[in-house]
N, C-alpha and C positions, 0 to 999 in steps of 0.2 A: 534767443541764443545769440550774444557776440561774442565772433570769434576774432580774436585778437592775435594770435600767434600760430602758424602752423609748418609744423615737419615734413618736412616732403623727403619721401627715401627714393631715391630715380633708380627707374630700371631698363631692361630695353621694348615690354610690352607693359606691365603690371606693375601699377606705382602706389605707395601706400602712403597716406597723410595721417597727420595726429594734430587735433587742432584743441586746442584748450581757448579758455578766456578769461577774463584780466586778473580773476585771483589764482590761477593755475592750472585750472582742472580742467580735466580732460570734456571736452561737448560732443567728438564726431570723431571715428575711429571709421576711415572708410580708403577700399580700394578703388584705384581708378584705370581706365586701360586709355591706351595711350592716344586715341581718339577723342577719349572725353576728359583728358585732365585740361587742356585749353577751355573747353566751355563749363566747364564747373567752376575756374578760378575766374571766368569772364562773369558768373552769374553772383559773385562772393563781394562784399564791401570788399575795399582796401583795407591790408594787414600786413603783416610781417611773415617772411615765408624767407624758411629756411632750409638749406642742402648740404649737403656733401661736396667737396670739389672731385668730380670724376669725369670723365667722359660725356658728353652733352650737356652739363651744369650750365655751364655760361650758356650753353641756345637756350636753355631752361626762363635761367636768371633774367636775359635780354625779355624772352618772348614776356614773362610775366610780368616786369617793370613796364612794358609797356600798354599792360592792362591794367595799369593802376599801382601796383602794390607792391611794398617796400622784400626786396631780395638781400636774403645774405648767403654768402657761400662760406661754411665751416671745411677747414682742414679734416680729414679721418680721422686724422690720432689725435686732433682733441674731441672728437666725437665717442671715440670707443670707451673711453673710462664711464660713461654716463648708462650706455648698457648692462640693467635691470636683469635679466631674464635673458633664456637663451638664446642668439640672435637671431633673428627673424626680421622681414621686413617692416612688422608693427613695432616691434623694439627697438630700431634702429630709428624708425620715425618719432618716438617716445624720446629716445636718447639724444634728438638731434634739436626738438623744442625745448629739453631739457639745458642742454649745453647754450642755444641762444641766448638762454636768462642771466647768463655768470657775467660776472661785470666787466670782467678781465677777458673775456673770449676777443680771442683774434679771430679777423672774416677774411675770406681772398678776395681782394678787388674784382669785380665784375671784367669781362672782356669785354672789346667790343669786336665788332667783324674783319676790321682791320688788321688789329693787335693778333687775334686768329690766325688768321689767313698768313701773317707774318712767321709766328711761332711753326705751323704748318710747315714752312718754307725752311727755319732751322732746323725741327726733327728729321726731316725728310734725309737733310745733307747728314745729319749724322748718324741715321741708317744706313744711307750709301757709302759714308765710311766705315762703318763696321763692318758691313759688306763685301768692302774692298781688301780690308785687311783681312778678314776671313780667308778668301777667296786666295792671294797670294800667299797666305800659311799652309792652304791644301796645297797646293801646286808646290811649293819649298817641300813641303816634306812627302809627301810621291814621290818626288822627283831624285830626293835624299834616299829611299829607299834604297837606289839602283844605283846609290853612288855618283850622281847628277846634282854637285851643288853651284851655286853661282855667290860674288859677294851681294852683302845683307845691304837689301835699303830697295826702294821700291822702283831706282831708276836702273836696276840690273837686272829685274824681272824680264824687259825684254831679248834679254841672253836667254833665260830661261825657256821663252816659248819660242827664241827660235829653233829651237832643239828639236822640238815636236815637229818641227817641219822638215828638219833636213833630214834626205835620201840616208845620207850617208850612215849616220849616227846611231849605232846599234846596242849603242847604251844601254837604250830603254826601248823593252819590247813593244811592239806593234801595238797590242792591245793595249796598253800603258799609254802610248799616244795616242792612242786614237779616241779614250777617253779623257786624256786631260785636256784635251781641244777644246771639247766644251767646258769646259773650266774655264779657258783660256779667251773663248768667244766671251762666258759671261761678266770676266771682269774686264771687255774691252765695251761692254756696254755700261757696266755701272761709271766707267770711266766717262763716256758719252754723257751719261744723265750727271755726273757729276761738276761738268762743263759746262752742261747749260742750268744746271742749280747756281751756279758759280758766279750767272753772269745775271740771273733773276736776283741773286740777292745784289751785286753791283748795280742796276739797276735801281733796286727800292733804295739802296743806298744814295743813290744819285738827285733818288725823289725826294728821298726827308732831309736832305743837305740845306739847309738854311744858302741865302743867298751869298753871293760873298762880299767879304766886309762885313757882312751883320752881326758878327760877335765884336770884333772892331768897334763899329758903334754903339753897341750896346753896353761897352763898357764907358762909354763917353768920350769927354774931350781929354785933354792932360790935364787941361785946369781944375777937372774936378773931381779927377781921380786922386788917391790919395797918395802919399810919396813915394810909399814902399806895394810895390801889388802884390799879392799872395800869386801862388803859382800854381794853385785852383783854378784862381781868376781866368787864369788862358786856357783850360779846357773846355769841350764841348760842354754844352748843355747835358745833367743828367739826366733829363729824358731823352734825349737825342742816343746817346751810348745804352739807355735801358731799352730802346725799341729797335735796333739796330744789330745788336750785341747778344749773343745770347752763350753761357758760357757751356765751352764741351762741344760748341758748333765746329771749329775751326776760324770762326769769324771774329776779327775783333780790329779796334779801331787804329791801334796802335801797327798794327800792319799794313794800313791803307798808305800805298806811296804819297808824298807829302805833295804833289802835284793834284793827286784825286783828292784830299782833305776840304771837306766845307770850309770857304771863307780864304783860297787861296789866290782864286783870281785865275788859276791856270786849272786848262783843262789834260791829260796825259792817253795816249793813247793806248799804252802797256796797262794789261790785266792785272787786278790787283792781287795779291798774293793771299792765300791763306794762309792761315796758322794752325797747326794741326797740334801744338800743346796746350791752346789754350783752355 
């Protein structure tokens, strides 16, 4: 029995494989738990192993590339048209050796730990902005309840809660205040955490900044550039702006003050700004 192709459906205990060989068919229809799917694929020749992209995929993908054997990771919704039967974790692993074989199938590039750990760092901030916003739409409209508006924008908010504090202000009932306080406590902590996400991603940013001058040189001398440069030409690298950049974060490169910019020679003390459209 060579097996040449197999489905991997991931779960968070019970994972199910579908392995065929070189003319198609199916050889091994077997579940694994998550103890033993590392030493079953350690004991398997190298093959071709394919998944889903979901949640733990890439630690999947890494750990098994590095026992030998070629990984790809399918999108979902090109995986679902290829389900036979009704879904189930064999069908899905059926469905997803299936989809590997199409010629035209698109794979998601592997992560690495890095690239991770990065992405990580994006989601995170743009949880604490949903967060944030949330949080100041409860308090707005409470507060509207009782006739208590302030203007719109997030640098008025602190009129808002000082309300809550003062003696005087019988606005808004006791009980009113006394529960939108913690409202009040928790978006001065998401603000906290948002500050120091703010300054981890300025940081990484600092780290993958090429030195300065090196795009400079990299484009060469005058002699041997040509007459006219495209105006490409002076942009970052697009891997620099694809691992830096992620969109919907708030972060983006075009906001960085031109003092912080790889390749300026100057270094800026002032915090870079976010972008909260982009």
């Amino acid at each position: 029995m060579q097996v040449t192709m197999i489905g991997l459906d991931l779960a968070k205990n019970v994972f199910q494989i579908h392995a065929v060989d070189e003319a198609g068919q199916a050889v091994q229809k077997k579940r694994l738990t998550r103890g033993g799917l590392e030493k079953f694929f350690a004991g398997l020749a190298r093959c071709r192993i394919g998944m889903e992209a979901c949640a733990g995929s890439h630690h999947w993908a890494r750990t098994l590339i590095g026992l030998g054997h070629e990984v790809r990771i399918l999108p979902p919704q090109y995986v679902r048209p290829y389900v036979k039967t009704n879904k189930n974790d064999a069908a899905d692993a059926a469905a997803i050796c299936e989809a590997m074989q199409r010629p035209e199938m698109r794979f998601v590039p592997v992560k690495s730990v890095a690239q991770q750990a990065l992405l990580v760092l994006h989601r995170s901030r743009e949880l604490l902005g949903r967060q944030r916003v949330m949080t100041i739409n409860a308090l707005r409209g409470h507060c509207a309840e009782f006739g208590v508006v302030v203007a719109q924008g997030p640098r008025h908010v602190p009129e808002l809660l000082a309300r809550l504090d003062a003696p005087g202000d019988d606005a808004l009932p006791e009980l009113v205040k006394q529960t939108l306080r913690t409202l009040a406590a928790q978006l001065r902590a998401i603000e906290a955490n948002l500050a120091e996400t703010d300054k981890a991603l300025l940081a990484e940013h600092r780290r993958q900044a090429p030195p300065a001058g090196a795009w400079r040189r990299s484009r060469g001398s005058a002699r041997s550039r040509p007459a006219r440069s495209s105006p490409a030409s002076a942009m970052p690298s697009s891997s620099h702006r694809d691992v830096i950049s992620r969109r919907g974060s708030g972060w983006c490169h075009d906001n960085i003050p031109r003092a912080e910019r790889p390749g300026s020679g100057r270094s800026a003390s002032a915090a870079m700004p976010i972008c909260a459209g982009c």
